[in-house]
N, C-alpha and C positions, 0 to 999 in steps of 0.2 A: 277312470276307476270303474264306471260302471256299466262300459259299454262290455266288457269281457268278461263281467257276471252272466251267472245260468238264473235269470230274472221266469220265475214259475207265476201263472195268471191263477186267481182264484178261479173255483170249479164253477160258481157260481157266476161268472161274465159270460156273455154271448159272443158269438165270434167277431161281431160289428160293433159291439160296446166297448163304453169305456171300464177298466176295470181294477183293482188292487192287484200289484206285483208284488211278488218275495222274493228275497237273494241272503242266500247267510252266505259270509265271509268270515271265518275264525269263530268266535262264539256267539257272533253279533248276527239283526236280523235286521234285514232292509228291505223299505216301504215304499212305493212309489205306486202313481195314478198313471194308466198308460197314457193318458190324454198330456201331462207334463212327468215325462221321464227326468228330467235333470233335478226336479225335487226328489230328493231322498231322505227319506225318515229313520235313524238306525238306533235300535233296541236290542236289548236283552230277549233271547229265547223264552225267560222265566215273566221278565214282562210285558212278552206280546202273548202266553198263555193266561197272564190273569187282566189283562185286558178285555181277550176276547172270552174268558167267564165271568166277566159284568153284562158285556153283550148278550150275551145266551140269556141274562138270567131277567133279562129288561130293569126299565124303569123303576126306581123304587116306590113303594107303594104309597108313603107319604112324599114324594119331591114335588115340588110344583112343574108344572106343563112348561116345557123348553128348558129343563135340566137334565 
């Protein structure tokens, strides 16, 4: 399945690094670490966007440290 997806590297990986892939297939979005390709992670478009604006937005300001 997921060897004949067009798997896109984040902008932010080095060319020798390890890094987050993306591939959508129909309305879905798949995740994968180049270091273990045969792990795939598959989401929603809508919630790999509000995913990554918790990231953006850090840490909340009362969580305790390693939350």
């Amino acid at each position: 399945m997921t060897a004949s997806l067009s798997w896109q590297k984040s902008t932010y990986s080095q060319e020798q690094g390890d890094c987050v892939e993306l591939a959508v297939i129909g309305g879905a979005v798949l995740l994968r670490e180049s270091d273990n390709p045969a792990v795939v992670l598959r989401t929603s478009r809508a919630n790999l966007a509000d995913f990554l604006q918790v990231i953006r937005q850090g840490p909340a300001k009362n969580s305790p440290p390693g939350r």
